[in-house]
N, C-alpha and C positions, 0 to 999 in steps of 0.2 A: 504494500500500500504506500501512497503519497499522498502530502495534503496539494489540493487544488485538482488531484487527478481525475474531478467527477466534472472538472467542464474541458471542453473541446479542446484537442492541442493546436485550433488556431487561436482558441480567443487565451491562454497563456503562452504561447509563441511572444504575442502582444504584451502579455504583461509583468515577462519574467524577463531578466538578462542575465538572473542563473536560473535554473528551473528548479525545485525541491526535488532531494534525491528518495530512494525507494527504502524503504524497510519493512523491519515485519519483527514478530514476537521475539526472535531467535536474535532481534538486533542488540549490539551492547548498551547494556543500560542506562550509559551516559547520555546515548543518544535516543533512546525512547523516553527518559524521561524530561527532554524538550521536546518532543513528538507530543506527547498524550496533549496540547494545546487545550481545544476546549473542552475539557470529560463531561460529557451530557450524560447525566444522572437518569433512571430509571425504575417506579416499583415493580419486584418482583413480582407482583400481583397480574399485572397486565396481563390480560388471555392472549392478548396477539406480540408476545414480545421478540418470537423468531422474529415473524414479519417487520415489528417495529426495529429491530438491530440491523438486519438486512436494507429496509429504506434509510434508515439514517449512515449506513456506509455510502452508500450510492450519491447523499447528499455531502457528503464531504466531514463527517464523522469519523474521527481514528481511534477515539477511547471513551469508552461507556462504562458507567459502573452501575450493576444489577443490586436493587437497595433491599435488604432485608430490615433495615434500622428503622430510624426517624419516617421516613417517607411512608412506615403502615403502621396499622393498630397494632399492638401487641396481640391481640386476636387470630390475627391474621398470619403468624409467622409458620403455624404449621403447612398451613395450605398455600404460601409462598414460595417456600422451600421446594414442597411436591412439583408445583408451576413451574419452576426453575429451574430444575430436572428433564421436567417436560421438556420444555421450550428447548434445553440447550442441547437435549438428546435430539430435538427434531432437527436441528444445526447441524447436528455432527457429521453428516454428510456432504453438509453442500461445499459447493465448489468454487462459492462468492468470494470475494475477499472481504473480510467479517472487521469490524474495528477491534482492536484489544479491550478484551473483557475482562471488567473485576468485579469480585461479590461486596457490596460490604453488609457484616455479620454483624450480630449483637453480642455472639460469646466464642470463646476460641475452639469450643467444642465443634461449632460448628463448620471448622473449616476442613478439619480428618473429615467429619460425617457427609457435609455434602461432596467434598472427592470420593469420598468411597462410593456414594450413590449415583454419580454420575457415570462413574467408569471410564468408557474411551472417550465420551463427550466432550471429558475432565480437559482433553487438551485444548478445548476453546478457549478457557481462562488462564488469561495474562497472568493474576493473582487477587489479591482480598484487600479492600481498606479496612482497619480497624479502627475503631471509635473511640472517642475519650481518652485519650492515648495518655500516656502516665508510664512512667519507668513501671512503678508496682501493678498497673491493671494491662501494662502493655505486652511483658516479657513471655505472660501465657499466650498471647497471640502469636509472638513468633516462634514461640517455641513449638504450637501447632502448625504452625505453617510451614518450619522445619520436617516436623515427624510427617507431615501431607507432599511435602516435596522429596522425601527419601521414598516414602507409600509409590507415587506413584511416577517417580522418573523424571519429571521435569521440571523447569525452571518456575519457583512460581513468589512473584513478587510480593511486597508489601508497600502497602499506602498509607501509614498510620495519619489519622484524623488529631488534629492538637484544639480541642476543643472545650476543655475540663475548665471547671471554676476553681481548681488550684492555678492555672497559669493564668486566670486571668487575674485576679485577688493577689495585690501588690504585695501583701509582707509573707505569700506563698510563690513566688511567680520566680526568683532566682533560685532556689533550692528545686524547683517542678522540673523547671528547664534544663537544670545539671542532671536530673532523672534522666529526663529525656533523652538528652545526649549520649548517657553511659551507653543506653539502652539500646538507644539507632547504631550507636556506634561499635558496639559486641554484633549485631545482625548486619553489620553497612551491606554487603551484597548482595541482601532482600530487600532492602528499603529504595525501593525508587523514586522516589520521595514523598514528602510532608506536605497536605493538604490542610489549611486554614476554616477552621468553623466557626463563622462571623455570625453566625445567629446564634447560636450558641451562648457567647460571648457576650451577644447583644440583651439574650433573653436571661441572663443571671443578675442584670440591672433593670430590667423591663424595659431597655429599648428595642424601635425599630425604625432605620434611617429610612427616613421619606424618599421616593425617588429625584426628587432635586437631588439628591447627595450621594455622595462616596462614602466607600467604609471609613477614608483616612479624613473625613469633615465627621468621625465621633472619636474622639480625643480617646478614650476609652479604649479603643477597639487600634486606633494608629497607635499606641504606646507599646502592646501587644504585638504586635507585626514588626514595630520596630527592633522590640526584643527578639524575636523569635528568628529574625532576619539576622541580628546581631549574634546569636549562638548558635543556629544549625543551620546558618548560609554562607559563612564564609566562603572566600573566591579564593583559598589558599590551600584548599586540596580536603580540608576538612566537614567542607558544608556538604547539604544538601541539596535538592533542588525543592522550594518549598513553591505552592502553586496559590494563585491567584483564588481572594474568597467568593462565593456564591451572588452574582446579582439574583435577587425575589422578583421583580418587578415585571408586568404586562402591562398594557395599556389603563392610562389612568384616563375619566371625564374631564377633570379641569387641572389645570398646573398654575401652584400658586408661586413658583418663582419663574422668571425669565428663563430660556434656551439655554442651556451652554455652547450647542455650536454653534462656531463663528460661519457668517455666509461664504466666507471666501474663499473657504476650499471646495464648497460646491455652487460656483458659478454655471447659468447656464439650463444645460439638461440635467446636472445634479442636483439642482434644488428643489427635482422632487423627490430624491433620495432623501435630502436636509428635512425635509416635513416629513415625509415618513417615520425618517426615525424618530423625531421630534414627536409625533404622533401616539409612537407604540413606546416611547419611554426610553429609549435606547441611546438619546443622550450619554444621561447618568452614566450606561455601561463604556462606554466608548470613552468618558472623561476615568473611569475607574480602571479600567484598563491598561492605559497610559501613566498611571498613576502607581499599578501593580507592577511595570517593568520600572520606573523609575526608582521604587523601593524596594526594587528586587527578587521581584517574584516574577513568573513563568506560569504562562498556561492560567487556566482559568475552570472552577467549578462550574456546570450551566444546570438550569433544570428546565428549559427550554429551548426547541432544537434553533429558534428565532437570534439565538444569543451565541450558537457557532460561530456563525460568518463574519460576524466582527471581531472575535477574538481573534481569528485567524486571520484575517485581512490587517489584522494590528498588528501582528507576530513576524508578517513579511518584514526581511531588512531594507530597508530605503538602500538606493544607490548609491547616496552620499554616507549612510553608517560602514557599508563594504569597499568604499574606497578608503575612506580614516583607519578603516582596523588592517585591511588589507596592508596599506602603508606604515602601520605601528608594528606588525609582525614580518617585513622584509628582514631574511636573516643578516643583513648587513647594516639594521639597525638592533643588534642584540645587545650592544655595547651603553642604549639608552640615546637622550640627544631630543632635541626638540623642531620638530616640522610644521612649516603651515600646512594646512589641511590641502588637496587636490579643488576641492569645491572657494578657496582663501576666504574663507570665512571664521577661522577657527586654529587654535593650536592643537596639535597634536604631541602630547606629551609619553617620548615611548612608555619606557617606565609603570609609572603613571596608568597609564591607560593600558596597558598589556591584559589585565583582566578582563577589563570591559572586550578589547579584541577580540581575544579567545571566544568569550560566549557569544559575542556576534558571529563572530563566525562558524559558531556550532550549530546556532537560530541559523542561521542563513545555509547551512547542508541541510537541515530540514524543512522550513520553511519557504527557502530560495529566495532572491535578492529581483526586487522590481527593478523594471527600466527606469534608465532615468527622468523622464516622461510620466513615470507612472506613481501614482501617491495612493495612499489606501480608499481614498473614494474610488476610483479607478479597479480599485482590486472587491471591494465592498461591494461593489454596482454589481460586478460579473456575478461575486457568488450567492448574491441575497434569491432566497427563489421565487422565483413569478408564479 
């Protein structure tokens, strides 16, 4: 699979000058876990959820996670589970190219029991997110996940969820964090990374940001991110890849603050793109987004397939990011040294900037690098579906 590979190669001919390269389960982790971009969440409950995994590959989905947790009743989780089996049994032949699938569970029991129940099926699943993630609530998860990967042969990841009222509860939140890290960091070769639970967070104070807003406009929730960023993100060989928190939002009746976007990038035939998403609330995610690579996060939680295509159309590297990193990583600048930028707008500090490169350029073998011409309206128009 490749992101962008569900529209025509003339219309990304047009919008690539690298085009995103291919991968698949068996890829190294480093690079699947800037792959899994938008994870469109799903309950396991759904009677149509073959069909529903199968259309959202075709729409340009690479990672979905099948939800046994929050997303149903507690009622419900026996005959979830059965469903789940079902569905991914009826998968287990085809011969589509399937997005990377993950369970997330409510207990670590469950992760031996549904592999053993699935049998050959088992090998549709990438691997399991765990919930509430904690050094003490989390270690049984991996250590299930261990004994379910020796079970039955293959590689199988871990997503843990950092979402617990110890991290977020400041005179708990450095002592949670050192948990956490022992804990990622005894399993580092199952952990693909750390996924952000902002409502979580939000709901152990009673809030819930209005769609005017980002998670990093509740002070709350940015203080959180910043720590979490600051201890299992580092860009010194030690971090994680931790992913972008969950936009809630569809379309709202009336908006009581002004637009965030600016008209200018959608001059034209794009400003019916600008009202649209202005429309269905997509603002908000589009300003959040920009906001989650800025503070260092990747990829993005969705629970609506509406909120892919701009995660992904974000994720592409501008032209001008691939020539700066490009030029910061010339091995005849290893020595360090200071360059104006190709685009002379900007310095480029090797040094300095060496990390930033590298993940650009990692984002840009998966995601692939626009023309120069081409800006994410551009890339947002092609993939939004008609």
């Amino acid at each position: 699979m490749r992101h962008f590979d569900h529209l025509a190669p003339t219309v990304r001919n047009g919008l690539f000058h690298k085009e995103p390269c291919s991968f698949d389960a068996g890829s190294p982790a480093r690079t699947l876990a800037v792959a899994l971009g938008a994870t469109l969440y799903s309950p396991a409950t759904r009677s149509t959820l073959a069909a529903d995994i199968v259309k959202q590959a075709e729409h340009g989905v690479v990672s979905m996670v099948l939800c046994l947790e929050d997303s149903i009743g507690d009622a419900e989780v026996a005959g979830a589970e059965e469903n789940l089996v079902r569905q991914l049994t009826a998968l287990a032949d085809s011969t589509r190219d399937l997005p990377l699938l993950f369970v997330r569970v409510r207990e670590p029991g469950q992760i031996t029991a549904l592999m053993r129940r699935l049998g050959p099926a088992g090998r549709l699943l990438s691997g399991f997110v765990l919930p509430k993630f904690t050094e003490e609530r989390g270690l049984p998860f991996l250590e299930a996940l261990a004994t379910a990967e020796a079970a039955c042969g293959q590689r199988l990841f871990a997503m843990p969820v950092l979402e617990s009222p110890e991290l977020l509860h400041l005179e708990t939140r450095t002592e949670t964090l050192g948990g956490i890290a022992r804990a990622v960091e005894k399993h580092r070769d199952r952990v693909l990374a750390l996924r952000l639970g902002v409502t979580d967070f939000c709901s152990a104070y009673g809030l819930r940001r209005a769609p005017d807003m980002t998670a990093y406009d509740v002070q709350l929730v940015a203080s959180v991110i910043a720590d979490v960023v600051n201890v299992l993100g580092r860009a010194d060989g030690s971090g994680f890849t931790v992913t972008g928190p969950v936009w809630e939002y569809f379309p709202q009746p009336q908006r009581m603050f002004k637009p965030q976007l600016r008209r200018s990038p959608f001059a034209g035939s794009a400003e019916a793109l600008r009202a649209a998403l202005i429309e269905h609330d997509m603002d908000g995610l589009l300003r959040e987004i920009q906001l989650d690579r800025a503070n260092g996060l990747q990829g993005k939680t969705c629970i609506h397939p509406s909120h892919v295509a701009p995660v992904h159309a974000l994720s592409v590297v501008s032209h001008e990011e691939f020539s700066d990193a490009q030029d910061i990583l010339r091995p005849d600048r290893d020595g360090g040294g200071v360059l104006r930028s190709a685009y002379t707008n900007k310095m480029n500090e090797v040094k300095p900037h060496r990390a930033w490169a590298e993940r650009t350029m990692l984002r840009a073998e998966v995601f692939g690098v626009a023309r120069e011409d081409v800006g994410f309206v551009e890339l947002l128009s092609a993939s939004v579906r008609t």
